[in-house]
C-alpha positions in Angstrom: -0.7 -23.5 -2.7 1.7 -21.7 -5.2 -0.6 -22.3 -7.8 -3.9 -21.1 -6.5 -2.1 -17.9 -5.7 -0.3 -17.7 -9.3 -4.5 -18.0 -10.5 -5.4 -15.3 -8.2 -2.5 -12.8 -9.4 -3.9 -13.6 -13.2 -7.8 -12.9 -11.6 -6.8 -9.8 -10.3 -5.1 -8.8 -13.5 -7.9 -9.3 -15.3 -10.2 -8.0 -13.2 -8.1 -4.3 -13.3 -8.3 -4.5 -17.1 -11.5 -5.3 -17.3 -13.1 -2.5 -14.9 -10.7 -0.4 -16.9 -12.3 -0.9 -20.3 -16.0 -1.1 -18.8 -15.2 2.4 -17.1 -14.0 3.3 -20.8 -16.5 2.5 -22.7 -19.2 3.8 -20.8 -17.0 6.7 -20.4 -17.1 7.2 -24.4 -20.8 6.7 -24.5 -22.0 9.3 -22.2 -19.9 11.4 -24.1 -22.6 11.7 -27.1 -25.1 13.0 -24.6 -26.4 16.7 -25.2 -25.2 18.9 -23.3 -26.7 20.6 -20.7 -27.7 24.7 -20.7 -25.1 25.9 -18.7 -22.2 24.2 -20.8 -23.9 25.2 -24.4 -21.3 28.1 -24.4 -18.2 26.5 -23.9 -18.0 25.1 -27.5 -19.3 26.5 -30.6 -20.0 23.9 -33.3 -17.2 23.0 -35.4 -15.2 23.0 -31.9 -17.5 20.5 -30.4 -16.7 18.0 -33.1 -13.3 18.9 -32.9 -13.2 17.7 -29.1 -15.2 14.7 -29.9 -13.1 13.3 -32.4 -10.4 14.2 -30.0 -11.9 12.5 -27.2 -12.6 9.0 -29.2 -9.0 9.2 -30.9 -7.6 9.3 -27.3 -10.2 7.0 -25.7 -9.2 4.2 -28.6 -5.6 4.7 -28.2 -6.2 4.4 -24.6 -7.4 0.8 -25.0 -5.0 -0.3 -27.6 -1.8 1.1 -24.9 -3.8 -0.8 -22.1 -4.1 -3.5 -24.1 -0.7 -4.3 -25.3 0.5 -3.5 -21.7 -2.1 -6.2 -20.0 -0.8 -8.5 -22.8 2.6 -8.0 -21.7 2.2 -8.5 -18.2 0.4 -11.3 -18.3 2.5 -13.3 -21.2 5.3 -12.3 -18.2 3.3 -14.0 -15.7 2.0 -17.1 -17.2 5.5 -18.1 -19.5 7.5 -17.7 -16.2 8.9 -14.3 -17.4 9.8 -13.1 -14.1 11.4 -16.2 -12.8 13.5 -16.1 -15.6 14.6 -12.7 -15.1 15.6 -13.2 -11.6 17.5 -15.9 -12.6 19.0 -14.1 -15.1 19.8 -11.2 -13.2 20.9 -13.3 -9.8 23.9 -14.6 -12.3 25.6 -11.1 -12.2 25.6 -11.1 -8.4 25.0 -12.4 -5.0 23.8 -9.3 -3.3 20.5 -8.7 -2.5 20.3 -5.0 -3.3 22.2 -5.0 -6.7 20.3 -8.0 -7.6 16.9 -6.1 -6.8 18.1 -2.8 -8.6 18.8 -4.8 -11.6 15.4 -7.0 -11.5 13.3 -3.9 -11.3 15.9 -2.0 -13.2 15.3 -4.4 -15.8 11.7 -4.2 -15.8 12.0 -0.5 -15.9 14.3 0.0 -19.1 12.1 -2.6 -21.0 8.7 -1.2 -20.2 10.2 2.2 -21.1 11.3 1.2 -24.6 8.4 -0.9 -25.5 6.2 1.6 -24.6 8.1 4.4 -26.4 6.6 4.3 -29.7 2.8 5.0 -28.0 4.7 7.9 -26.2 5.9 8.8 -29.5 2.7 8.5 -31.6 0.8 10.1 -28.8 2.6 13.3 -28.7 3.6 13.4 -32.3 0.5 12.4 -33.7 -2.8 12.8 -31.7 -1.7 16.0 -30.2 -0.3 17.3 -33.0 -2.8 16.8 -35.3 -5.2 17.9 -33.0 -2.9 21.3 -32.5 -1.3 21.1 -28.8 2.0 19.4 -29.2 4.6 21.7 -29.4 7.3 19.2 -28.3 10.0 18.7 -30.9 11.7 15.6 -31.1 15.2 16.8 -29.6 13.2 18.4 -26.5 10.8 14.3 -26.5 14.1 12.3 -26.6 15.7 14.2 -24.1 12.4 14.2 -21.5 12.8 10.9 -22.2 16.7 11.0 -21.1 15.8 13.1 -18.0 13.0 11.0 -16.9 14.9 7.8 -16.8 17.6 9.8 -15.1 15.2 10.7 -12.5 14.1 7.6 -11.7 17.3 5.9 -12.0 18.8 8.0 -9.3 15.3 8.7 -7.1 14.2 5.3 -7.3 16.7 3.2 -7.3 18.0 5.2 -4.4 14.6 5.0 -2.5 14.3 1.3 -3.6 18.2 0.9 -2.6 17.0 2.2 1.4 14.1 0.2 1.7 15.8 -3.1 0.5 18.6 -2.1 3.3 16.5 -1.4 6.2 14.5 -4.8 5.1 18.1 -6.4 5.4 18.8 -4.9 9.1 15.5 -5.5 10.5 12.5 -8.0 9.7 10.6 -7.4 12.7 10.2 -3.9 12.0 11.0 -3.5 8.9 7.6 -2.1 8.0 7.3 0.7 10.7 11.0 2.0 10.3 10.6 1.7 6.2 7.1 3.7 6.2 8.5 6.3 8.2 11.6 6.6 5.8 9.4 6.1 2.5 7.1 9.0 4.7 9.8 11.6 5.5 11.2 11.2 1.9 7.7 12.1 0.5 7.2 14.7 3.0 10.3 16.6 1.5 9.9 15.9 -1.9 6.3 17.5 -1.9 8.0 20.9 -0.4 11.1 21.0 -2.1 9.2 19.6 -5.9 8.9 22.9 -7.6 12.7 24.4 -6.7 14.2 20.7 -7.7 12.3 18.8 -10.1 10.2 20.9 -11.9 13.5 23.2 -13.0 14.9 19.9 -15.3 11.9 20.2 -17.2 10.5 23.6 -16.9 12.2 27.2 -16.1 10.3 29.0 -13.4 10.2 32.8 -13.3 8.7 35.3 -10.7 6.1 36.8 -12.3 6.6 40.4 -13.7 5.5 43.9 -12.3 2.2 45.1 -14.6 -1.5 44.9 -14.3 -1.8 41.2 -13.1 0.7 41.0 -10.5 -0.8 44.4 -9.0 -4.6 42.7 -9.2 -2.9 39.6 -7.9 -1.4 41.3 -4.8 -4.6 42.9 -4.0 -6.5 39.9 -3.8 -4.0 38.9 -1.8 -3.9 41.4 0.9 -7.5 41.6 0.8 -7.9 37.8 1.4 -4.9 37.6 4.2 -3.1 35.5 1.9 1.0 36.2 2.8 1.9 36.7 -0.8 6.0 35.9 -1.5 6.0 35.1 -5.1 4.0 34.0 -8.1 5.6 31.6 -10.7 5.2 31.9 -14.5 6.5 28.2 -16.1 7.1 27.7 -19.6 4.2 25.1 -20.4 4.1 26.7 -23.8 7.2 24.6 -25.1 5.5 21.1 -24.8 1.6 22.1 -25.4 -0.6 24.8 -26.1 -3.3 23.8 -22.8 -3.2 26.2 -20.0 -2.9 25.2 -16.4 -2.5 26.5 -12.9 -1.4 24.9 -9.6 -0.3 24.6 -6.2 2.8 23.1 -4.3 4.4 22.8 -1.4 3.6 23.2 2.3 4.5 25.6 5.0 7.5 28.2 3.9 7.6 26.2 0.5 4.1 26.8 -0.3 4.3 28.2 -4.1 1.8 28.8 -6.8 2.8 28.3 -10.4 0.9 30.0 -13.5 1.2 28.1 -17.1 2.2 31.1 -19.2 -0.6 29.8 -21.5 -3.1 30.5 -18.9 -1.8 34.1 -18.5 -1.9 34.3 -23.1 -6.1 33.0 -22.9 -7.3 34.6 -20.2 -8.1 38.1 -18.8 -6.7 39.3 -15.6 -10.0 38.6 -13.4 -9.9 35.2 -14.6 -6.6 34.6 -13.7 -6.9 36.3 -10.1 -10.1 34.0 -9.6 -8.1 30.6 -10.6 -5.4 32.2 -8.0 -8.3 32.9 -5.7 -9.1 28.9 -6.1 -5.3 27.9 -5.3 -5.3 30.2 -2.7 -8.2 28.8 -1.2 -6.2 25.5 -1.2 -4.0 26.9 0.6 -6.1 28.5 3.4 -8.0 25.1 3.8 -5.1 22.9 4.2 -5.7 20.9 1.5 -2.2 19.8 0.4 -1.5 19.1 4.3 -4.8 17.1 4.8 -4.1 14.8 1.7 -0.9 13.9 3.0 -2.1 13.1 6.5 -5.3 11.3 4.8 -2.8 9.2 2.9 -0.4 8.1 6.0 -2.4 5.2 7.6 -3.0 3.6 4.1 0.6 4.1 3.7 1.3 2.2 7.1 -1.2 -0.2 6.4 1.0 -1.2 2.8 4.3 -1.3 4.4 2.9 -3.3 7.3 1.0 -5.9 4.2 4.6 -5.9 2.4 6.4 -6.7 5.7 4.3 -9.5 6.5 4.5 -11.0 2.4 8.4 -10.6 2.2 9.0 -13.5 5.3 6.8 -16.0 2.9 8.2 -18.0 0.2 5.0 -18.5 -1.7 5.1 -15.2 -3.6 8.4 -16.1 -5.2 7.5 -19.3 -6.2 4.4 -18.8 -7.0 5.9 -16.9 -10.4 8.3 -18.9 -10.8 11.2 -18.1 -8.4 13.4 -20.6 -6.5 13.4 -18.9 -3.2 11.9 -15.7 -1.3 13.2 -12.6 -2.6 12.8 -8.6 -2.3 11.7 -8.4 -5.8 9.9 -10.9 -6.7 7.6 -11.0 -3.3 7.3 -7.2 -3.5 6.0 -7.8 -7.5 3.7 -10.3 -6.1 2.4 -8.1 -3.3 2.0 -5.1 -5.6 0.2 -7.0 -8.1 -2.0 -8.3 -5.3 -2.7 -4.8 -3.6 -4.3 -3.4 -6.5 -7.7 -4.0 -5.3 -7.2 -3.2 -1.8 -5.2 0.3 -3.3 -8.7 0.8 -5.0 -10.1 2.2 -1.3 -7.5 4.9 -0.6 -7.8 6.1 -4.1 -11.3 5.9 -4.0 -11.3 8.2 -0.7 -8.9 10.6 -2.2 -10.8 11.0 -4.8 -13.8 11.8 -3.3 -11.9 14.2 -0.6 -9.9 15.8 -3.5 -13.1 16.5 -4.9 -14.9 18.3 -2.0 -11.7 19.6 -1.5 -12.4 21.3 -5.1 -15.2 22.6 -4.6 -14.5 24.3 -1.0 -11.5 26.3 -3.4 -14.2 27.1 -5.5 -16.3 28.4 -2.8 -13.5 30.4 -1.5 -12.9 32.1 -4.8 -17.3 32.7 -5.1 -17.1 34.3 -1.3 -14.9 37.4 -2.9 -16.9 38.0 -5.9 -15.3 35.7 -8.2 -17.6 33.2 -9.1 -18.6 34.3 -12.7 -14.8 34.9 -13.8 -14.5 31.5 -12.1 -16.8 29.8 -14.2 -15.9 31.5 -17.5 -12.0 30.5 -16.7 -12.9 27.2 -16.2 -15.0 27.1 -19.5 -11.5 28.4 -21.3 -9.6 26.0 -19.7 -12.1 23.0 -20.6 -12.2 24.6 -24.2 -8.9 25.2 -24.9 -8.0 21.6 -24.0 -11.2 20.1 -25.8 -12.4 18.3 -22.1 -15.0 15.5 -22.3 -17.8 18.0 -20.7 -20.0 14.5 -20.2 -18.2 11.8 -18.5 -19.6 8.8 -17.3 -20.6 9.3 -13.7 -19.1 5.9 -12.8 -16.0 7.1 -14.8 -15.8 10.1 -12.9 -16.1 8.4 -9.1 -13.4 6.0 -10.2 -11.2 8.2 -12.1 -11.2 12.2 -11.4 -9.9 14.1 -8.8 -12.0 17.3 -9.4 -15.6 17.5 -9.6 -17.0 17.4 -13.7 -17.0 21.1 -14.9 -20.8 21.0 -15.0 -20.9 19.9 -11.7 -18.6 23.3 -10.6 -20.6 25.6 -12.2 -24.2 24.1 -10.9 -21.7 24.7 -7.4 -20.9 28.2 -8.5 -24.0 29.0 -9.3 -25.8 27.7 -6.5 
């Protein structure tokens, strides 16, 4: 029985990849189509080849990271990789939770340094020559340092909790652990901007002057209660501009890139806050959340039932049941069935998009709107004609064509 379920984990492996590099390269091919009228403007000429080159040099790198990583995985799989490394890492101790914090630990580090040079090349090369990155490599290596960090203390302690409450309860384990792993998430979305995004980024209030007096007029005039706008420092890592939203309730906070306050004029900028603002008014941060809790429940309850077999564990090559090893299994498994809530996220994140839009269009900012967007496709040479298949799969806002048609309409 072991066995058939050791071919399915390789089947569903290879199915991922493969959908992957189908998505890809039809994603690349409707990238040569003409574009329509109402994107002609957003590149001139010598831009447009620019962002096609761009778009192919990223697309191929793409596959060759995928590749090497499906290559990996599976070489772990089928040469008894991860039985070997629970062995391995069982012979340091007998207790459950260090032993799973040094499996996954393991796992973690390795992936991480074996995956540094495409970090490496990707930033110092592709962006580079294609005039974003303005990473240096003191400010790469220690991102690097501060991500591992992160997740060293974040999740191994989250890992560390659910591994405990597994321990104390078997029955229940996947009620009490989703409404940990829940709470946890809950608080991490408010408190994201004033904890994590400080080791990376410095966040200041935006100054008094033109912007922050159109700014607090559209905000009055919309009802929005306005307590501060954030300028963050994107402009030491890359030269693309971006704008977003955070938090929810008293933590709600809207962030400006400062390179999206250096391209664009001060309507534009009020209309891409008119479009976070409408997130705000529409609940959109609060309704992805709750849209994402009974999927949530639903894994924890699929987890629950795997971690009382011992067929996952053997089944790659482990002697008994174990946290780690049936949790890897069940992950591995639950990619497909993952596929429908990210699938409905998408497509809610993507009406949710377009009501923001809509919002911003209903106070007379729909043709600053559009031309903002434009800058912000330009100025990070966007693939203006993805796939459509590519684009249900894979992105979270509508195309920009399909905004503007919106906009327009």
């Amino acid at each position: 029985m072991h066995t058939l379920l050791f071919a399915l984990l390789l089947v569903v492996l290879t199915a991922e990849f493969s959908l992957n590099r189908i998505l890809s390269a039809l994603n690349v091919k409707n990238s040569r189509l003409a574009l329509p009228a109402e994107l002609s403007d957003s590149y001139n000429p010598d831009t447009y080849a620019r962002q096609q080159a761009y778009f192919r040099t990223n697309s191929f790198f793409n596959t060759i990271t995928a590749s090497f990583n499906f290559v990996l995985i599976m070489a772990m799989f089928i040469l008894g990789g991860f039985g070997w490394l629970d062995s391995w890492t069982g012979s340091f101790t007998s207790n459950e939770i260090v032993h799973s914090l040094l499996f996954f630990g393991s796992l973690f580090v390795v992936s991480s340094l074996l995956n540094l040079p495409f970090d490496y090349y990707d930033t110092f090369v592709i962006e580079e020559r294609f005039g974003f990155n303005k990473v240096t490599p003191r400010l790469f290596i220690i991102d690097q340092l501060k991500s591992l960090l992160l997740m060293v203390l974040f999740g191994g302690g989250v890992l560390t909790l659910v591994v405990v409450i597994y321990q104390l309860t078997n029955d229940y384990f996947w009620l009490i652990a989703f409404g940990a792993v829940t709470g946890i998430g809950l608080i991490t979305s408010m408190f994201y901007s004033e904890l994590i995004v400080p080791l990376f980024n410095k966040q200041t209030p935006l100054e008094e002057g033109e912007l922050r007096d159109a700014i607090a007029s559209f905000a009055t005039t919309s009802g929005f209660k306005l307590d501060n706008i954030y300028v963050i420092d994107g402009s030491k890592r890359s030269t693309k501009a971006n704008a977003y939203f955070s938090g929810i309730g008293p933590k709600k906070r809207i962030v400006l890139y400062d390179t999206l306050i250096a391209q664009m004029t001060t309507e534009e900028i009020v209309a891409v806050l008119a479009h976070e603002i409408g997130h705000y008014t529409y609940k959109h941060v609060l309704k992805g959340f709750l849209l994402s809790l009974p999927f949530n429940l639903l894994l924890f309850f699929l987890l629950g039932f795997t971690l009382k077999s011992e067929l996952p564990a053997l089944a790659i090559g482990g002697t008994e049941a174990s946290f780690h090893l049936n949790a890897l299994v069940f992950f591995t498994l639950y990619t497909p069935v993952s596929m429908v809530p990210d699938l409905l996220g998408n497509i809610f994140s993507r009406r949710h998009e377009y009501q923001a839009d809509a919002f911003a269009v209903q106070y007379g900012y729909g043709a600053a709107l559009i031309s903002a967007l434009k800058k912000l496709s330009s100025s990070s040479l966007s693939n203006l004609m993805p796939h459509p298949l590519y684009v249900f799969f894979n992105y979270s806002h509508p195309t920009l064509y399909q905004r503007i048609k919106k906009i327009n309409a």
